[in-house]
Backbone as numpy.savetxt, mean C-alpha at the origin, in Angstrom:
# Nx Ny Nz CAx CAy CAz Cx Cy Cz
-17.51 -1.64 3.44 -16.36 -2.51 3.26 -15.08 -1.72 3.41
-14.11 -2.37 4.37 -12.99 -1.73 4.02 -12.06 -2.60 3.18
-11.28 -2.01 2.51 -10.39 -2.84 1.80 -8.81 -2.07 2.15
-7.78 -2.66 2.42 -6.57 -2.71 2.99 -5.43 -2.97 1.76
-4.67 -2.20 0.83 -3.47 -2.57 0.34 -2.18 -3.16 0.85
-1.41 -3.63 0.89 -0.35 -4.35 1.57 0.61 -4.67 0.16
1.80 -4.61 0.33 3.09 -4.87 -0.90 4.26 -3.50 -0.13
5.11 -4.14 -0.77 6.62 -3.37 -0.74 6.43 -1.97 -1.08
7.41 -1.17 -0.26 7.60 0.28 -1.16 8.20 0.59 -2.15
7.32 1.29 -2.91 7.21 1.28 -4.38 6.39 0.49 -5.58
5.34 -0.17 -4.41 4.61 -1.47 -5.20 3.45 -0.43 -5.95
2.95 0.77 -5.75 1.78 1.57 -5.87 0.74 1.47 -5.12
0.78 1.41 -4.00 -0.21 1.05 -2.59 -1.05 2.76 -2.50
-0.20 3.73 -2.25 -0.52 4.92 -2.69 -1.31 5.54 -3.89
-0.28 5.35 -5.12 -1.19 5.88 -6.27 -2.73 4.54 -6.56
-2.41 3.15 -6.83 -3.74 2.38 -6.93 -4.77 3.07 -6.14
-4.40 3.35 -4.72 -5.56 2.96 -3.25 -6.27 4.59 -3.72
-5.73 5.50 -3.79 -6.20 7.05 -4.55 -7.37 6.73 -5.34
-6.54 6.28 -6.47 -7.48 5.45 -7.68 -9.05 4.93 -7.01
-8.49 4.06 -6.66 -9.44 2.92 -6.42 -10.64 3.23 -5.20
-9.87 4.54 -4.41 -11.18 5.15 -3.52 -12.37 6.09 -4.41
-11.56 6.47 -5.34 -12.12 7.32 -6.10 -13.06 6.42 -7.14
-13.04 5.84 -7.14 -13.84 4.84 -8.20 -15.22 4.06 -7.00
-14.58 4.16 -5.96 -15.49 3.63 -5.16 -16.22 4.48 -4.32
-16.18 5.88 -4.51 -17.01 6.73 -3.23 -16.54 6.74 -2.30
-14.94 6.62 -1.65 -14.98 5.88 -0.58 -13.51 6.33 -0.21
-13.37 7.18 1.07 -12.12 7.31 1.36 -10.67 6.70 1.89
-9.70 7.26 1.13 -8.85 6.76 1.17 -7.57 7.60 2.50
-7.03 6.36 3.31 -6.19 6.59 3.92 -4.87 5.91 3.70
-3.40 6.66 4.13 -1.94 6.39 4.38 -2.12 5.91 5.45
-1.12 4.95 6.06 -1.52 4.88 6.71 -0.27 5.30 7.72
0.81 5.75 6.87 2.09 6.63 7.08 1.50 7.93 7.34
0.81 8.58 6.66 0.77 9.93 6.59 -0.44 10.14 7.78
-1.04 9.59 8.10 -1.61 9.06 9.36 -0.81 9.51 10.80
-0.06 8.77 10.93 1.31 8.24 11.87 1.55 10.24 12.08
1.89 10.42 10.49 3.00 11.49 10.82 1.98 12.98 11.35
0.67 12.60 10.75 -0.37 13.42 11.33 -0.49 13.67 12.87
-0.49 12.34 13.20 -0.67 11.76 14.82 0.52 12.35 15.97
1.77 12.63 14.88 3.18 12.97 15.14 3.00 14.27 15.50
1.98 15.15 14.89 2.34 16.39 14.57 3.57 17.16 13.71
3.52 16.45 12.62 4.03 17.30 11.55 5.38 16.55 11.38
5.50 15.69 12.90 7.01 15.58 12.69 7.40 14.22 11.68
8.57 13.88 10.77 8.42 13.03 9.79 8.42 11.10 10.40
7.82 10.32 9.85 8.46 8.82 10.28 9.75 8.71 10.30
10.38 9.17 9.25 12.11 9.41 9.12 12.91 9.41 10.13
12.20 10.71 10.69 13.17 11.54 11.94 12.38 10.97 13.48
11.52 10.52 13.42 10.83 9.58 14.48 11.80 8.57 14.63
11.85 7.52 13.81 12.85 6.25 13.77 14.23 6.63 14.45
14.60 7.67 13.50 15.79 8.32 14.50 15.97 8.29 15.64
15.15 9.06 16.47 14.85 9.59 17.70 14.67 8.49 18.37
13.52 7.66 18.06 12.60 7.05 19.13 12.86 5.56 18.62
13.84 4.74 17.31 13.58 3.37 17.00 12.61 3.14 16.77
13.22 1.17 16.08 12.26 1.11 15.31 10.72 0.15 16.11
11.51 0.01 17.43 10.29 -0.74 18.11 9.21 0.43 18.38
9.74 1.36 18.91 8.81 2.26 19.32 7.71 2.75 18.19
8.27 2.82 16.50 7.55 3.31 15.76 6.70 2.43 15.31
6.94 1.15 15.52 6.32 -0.42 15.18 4.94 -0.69 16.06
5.07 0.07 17.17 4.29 0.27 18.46 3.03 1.08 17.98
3.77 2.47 17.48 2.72 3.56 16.99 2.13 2.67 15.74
2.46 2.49 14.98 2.05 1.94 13.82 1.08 1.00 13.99
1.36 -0.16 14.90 0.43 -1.02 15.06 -0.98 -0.32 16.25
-0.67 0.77 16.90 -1.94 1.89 17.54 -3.03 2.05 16.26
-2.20 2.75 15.36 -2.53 3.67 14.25 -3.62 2.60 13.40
-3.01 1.41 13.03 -4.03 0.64 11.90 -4.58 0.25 13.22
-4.86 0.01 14.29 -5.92 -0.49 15.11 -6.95 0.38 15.21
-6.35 1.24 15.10 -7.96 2.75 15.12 -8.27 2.88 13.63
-7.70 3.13 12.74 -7.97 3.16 11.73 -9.18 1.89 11.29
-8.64 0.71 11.43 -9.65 -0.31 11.21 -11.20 -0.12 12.01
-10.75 0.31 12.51 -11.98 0.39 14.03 -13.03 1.47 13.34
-13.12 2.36 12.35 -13.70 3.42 11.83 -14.50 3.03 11.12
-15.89 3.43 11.54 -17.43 3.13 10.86 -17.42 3.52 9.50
-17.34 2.64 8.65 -18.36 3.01 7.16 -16.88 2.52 6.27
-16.95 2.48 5.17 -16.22 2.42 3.65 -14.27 2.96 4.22
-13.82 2.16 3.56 -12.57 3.27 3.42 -11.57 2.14 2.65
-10.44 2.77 1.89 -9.43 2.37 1.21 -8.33 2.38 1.85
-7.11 1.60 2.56 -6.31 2.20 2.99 -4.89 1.71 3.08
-4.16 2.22 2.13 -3.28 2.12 2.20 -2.05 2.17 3.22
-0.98 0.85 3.68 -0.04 0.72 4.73 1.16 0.76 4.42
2.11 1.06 5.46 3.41 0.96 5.37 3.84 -0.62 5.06
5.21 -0.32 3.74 5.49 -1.72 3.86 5.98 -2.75 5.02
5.97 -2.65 5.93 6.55 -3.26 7.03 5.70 -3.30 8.01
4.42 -3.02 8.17 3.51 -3.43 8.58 2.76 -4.99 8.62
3.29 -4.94 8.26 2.81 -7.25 8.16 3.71 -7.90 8.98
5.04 -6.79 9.25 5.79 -7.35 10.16 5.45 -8.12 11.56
4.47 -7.45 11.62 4.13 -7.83 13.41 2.81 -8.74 12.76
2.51 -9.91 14.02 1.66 -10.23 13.48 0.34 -9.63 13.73
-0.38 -9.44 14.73 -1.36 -8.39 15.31 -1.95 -7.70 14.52
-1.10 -7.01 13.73 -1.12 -6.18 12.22 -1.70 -6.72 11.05
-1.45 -8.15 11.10 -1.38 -9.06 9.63 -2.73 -9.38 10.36
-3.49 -9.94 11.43 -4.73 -10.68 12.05 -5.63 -9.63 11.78
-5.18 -8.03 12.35 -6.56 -7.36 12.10 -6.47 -6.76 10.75
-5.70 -6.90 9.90 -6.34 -6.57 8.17 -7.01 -7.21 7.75
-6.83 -8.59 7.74 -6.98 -10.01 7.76 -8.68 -9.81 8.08
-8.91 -9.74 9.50 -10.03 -10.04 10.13 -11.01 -8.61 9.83
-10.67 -7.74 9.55 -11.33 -6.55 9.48 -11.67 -5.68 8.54
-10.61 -6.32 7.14 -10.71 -5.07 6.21 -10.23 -6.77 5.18
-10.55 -6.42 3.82 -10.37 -7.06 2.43 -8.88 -6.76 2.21
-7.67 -7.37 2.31 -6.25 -7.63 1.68 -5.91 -7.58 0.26
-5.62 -6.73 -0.13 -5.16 -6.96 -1.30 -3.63 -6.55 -1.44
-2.58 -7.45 -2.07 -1.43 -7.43 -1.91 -0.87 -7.57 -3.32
-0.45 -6.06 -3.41 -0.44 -5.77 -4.89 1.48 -5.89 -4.89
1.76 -7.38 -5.86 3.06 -7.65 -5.43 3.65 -7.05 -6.60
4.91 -7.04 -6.49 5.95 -6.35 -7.42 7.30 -6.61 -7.23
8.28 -7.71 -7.63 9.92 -7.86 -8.08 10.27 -7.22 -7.38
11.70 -8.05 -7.13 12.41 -6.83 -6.52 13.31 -5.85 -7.53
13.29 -6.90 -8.85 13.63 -6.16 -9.84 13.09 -5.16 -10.70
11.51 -5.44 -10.83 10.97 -4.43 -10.96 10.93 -3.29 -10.04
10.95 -3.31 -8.57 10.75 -2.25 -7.83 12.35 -1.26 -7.87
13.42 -2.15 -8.08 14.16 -1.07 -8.33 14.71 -0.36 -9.76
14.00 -1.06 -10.60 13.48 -0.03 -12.18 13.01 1.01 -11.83
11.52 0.88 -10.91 10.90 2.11 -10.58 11.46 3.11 -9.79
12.53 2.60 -8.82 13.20 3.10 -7.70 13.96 3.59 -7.40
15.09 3.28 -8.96 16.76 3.64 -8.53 16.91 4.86 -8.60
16.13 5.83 -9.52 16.32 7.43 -9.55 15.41 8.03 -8.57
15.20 7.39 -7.42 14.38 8.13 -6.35 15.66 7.93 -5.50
15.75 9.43 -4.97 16.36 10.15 -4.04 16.00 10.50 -2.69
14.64 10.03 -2.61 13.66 10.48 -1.27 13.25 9.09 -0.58
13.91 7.78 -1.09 14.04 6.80 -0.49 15.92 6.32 0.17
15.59 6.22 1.57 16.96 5.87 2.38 17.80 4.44 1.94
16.60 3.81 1.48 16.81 2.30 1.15 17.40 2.12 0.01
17.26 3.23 -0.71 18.28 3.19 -2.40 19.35 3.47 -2.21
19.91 4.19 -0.89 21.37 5.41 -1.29 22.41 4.37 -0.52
22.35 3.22 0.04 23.03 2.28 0.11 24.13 1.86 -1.17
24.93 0.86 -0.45 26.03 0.69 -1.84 25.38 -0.31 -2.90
24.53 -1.04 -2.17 23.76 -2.18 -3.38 22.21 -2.23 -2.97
21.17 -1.15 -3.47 20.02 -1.37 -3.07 19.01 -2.51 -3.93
19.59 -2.80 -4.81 19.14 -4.01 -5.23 19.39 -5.10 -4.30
20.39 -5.40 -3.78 20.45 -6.91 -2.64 19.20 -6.26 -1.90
19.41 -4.93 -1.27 18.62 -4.59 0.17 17.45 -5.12 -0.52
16.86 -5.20 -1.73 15.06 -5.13 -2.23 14.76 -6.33 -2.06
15.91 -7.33 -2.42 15.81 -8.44 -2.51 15.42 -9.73 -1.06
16.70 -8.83 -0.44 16.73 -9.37 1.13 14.65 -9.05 2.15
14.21 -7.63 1.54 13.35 -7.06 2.21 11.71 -8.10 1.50
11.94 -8.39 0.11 11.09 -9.19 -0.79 11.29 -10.74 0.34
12.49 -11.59 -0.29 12.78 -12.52 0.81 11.68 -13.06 1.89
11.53 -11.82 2.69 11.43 -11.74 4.31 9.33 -11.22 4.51
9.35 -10.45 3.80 8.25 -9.74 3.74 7.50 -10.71 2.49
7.35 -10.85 1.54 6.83 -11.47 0.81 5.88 -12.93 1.00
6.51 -13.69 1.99 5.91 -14.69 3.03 4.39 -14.35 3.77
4.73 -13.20 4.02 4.02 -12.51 4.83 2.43 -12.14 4.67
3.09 -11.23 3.25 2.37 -10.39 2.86 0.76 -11.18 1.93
1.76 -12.41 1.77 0.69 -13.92 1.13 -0.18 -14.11 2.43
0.19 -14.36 3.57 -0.60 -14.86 4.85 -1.59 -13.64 4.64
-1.34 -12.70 4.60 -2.46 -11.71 5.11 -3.53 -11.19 4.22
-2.88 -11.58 2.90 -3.91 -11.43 1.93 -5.12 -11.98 1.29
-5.95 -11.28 1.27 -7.52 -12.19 0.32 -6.94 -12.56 -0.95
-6.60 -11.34 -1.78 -6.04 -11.75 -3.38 -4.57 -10.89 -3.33
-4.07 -11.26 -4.38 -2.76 -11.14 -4.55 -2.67 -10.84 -6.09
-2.34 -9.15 -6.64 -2.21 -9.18 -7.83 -0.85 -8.49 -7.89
-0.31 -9.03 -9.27 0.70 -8.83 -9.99 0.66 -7.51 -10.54
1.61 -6.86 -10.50 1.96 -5.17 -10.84 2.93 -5.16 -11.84
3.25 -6.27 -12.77 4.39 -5.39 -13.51 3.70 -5.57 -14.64
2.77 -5.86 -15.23 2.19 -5.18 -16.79 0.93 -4.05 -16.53
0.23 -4.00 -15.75 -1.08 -3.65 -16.15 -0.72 -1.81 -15.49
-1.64 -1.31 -16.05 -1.09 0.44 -15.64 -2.22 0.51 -14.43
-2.04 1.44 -13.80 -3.22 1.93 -12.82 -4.22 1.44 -12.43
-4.76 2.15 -13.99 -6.37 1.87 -14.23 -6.33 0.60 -14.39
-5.72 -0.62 -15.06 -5.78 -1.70 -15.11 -6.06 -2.21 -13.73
-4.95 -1.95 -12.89 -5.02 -2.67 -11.53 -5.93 -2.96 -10.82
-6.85 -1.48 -11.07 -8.11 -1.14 -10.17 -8.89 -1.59 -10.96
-9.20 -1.77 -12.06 -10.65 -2.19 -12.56 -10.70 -4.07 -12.06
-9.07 -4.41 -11.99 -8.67 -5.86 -11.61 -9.40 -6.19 -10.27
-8.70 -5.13 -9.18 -9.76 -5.43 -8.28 -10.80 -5.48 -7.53
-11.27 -4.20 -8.73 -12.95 -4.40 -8.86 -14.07 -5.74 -8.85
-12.93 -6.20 -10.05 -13.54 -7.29 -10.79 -13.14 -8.92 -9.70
-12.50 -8.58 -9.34 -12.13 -9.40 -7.91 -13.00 -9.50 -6.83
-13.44 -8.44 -6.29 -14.24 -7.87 -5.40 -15.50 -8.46 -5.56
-15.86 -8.10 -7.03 -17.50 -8.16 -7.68 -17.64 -9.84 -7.67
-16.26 -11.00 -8.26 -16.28 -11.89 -8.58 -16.87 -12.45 -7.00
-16.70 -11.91 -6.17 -16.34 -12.75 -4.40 -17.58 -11.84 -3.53
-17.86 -11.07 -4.30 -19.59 -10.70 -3.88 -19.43 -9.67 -2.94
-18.52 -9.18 -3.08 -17.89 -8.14 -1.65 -18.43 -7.02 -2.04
-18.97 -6.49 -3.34 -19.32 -5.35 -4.26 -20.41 -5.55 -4.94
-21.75 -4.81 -5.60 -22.95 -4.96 -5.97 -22.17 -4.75 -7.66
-21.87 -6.05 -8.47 -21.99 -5.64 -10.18 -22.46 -4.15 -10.64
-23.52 -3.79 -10.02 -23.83 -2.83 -10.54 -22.64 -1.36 -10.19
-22.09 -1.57 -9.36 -21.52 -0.70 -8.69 -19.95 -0.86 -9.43
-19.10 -1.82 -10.22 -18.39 -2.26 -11.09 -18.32 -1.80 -12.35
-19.66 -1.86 -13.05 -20.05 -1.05 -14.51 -20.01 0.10 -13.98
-20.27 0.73 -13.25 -20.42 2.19 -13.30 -19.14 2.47 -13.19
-17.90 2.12 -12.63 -16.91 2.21 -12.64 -15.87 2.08 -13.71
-16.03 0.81 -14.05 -15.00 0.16 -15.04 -15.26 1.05 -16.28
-14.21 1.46 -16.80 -14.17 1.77 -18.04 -14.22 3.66 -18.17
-14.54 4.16 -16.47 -14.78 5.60 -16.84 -13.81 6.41 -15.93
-12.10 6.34 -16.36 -11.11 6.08 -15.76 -10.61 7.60 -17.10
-10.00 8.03 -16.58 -9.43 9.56 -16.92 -8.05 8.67 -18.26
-7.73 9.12 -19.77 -6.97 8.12 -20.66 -5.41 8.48 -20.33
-4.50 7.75 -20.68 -3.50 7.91 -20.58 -3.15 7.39 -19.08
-3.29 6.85 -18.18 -3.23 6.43 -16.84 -1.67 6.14 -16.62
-0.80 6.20 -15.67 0.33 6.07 -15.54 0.60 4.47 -15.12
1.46 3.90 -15.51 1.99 2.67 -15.06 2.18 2.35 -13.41
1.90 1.23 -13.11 2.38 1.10 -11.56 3.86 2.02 -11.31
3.80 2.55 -10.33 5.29 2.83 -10.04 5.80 4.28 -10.47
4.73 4.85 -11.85 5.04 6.10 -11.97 4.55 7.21 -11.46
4.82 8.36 -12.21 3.83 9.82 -11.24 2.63 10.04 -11.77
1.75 10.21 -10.99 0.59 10.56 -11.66 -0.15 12.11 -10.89
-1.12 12.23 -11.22 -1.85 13.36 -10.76 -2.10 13.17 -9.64
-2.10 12.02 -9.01 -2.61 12.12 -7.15 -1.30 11.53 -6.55
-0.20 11.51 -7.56 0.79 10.81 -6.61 0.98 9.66 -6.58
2.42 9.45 -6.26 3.05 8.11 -5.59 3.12 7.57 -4.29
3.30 6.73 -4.14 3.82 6.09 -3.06 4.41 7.53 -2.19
3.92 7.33 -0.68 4.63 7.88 0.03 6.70 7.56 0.10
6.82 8.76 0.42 8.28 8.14 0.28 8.96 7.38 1.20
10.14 6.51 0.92 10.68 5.14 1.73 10.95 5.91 2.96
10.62 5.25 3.97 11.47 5.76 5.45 12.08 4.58 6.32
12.73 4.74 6.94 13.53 3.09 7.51 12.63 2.72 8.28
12.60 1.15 7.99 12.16 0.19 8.59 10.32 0.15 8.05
10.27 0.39 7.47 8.42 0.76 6.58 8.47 -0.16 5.61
C-alpha cells in the first residue's frame, strides 16, 4: 500500500509521514527532498528562481509520477502545491491512499510565525498570504483525498494511531498489524507543527 500525505506547509506532512512509516515498516519519502536530490544538491528555492514556477511544477509532477510508479509499501509525503495541477491530484488519488491532514490558516501561522526558513512568512502580512493559499488549495486538497483529518488538537502520535485506525476501519491494513502499533509510540510526542526527533516539515519554498 502506498499512502500519500497532502495539506499546507506546516500542516506536519513531514514529521506525521516519518512517524507513521515507522510504525508501518515502510518507507518514507519527501517528495521535495526528492526533487532537490534529482536537482543535485541544488535547492527548490533557488530552482524557482532560476527556472519558474512552471518549470518546477513540470519537475514535480515527473517526480510524484515515478515515485508512485515504485513497487512495494511507501509513505510519502508532498509539496503543498502539488494538488495544484490536476494530473497530480488523479495519480495520488488513483495510486496511493490520500490522506489530507488539514490545519487553519490560523493555526498554521501559530506554528509558523517564528520560522525564518519559510519565504511565505517574511512578507508584510503572512497571515492574509495563509489565508489566500488555504482559500485556493483547500478545495483541492478535499478532491484528492480518501480521509481528511484535523491537526489542531491531537499530537503526533495521536494523528498516526488516527490513521491507522482509519486505514484498519476501510480494510486497507490487517487489525493485527494496528495493535502492534498503536500504543508503542516513544512518550512525550511533539504536537503537530512542532520539533521533534525526525523533524519538521521541510522548509517553505515559493510556490510549494
Amino acid at each position: 500500500m502506498k499512502l500519500s500525505l497532502v495539506g499546507m506547509p506546516g500542516g506536519g506532512k513531514s514529521t506525521v509521514g516519518r512517524l507513521l512509516a515507522r510504525q508501518l515498516n515502510a518507507p518514507f519519502v519527501d517528495s521535495d527532498a526528492e526533487i532537490e536530490k534529482q536537482l543535485g544538491g541544488e535547492t527548490i528555492k533557488d530552482y524557482f528562481a532560476r527556472k519558474g514556477e512552471l518549470s518546477f511544477r513540470d519537475l514535480e509532477s515527473r517526480v510524484i509520477g515515478e515515485l508512485l510508479k515504485l513497487p512495494g509499501e511507501m509513505v510519502l509525503a508532498t509539496g503543498g502545491g502539488a494538488v495544484l495541477r490536476d494530473i497530480n491530484r488523479d495519480r495520488l488519488h488513483q495510486h496511493s491512499t490520500v490522506v489530507y491532514l488539514r490545519s487553519s490558516p490560523d493555526e498554521l501561522f501559530r506554528r509558523l510565525r517564528h520560522d525564518t526558513t519559510r519565504p511565505l512568512l517574511q512578507g508584510g502580512n503572512p497571515l492574509a498570504k495563509l489565508r489566500e493559499l488555504y482559500a485556493q488549495r483547500d478545495p483541492l486538497y478535499r478532491r484528492c483525498a480518501h480521509f481528511v483529518l484535523e491537526t489542531s488538537r491531537p499530537s503526533v502520535n495521536g494523528l498516526v494511531n488516527m490513521i491507522l485506525m482509519q486505514l484498519e476501519l476501510a480494510g486497507l491494513i490487517d487489525p493485527a498489524r494496528v495493535a502492534a502499533t498503536v500504543g508503542a509510540h516513544p512518550p512525550a510526542a511533539p504536537r503537530v507543527g512542532e520539533a521533534s526527533e525526525s523533524g519538521g516539515d521541510a522548509p517553505y519554498t515559493p510556490g510549494t
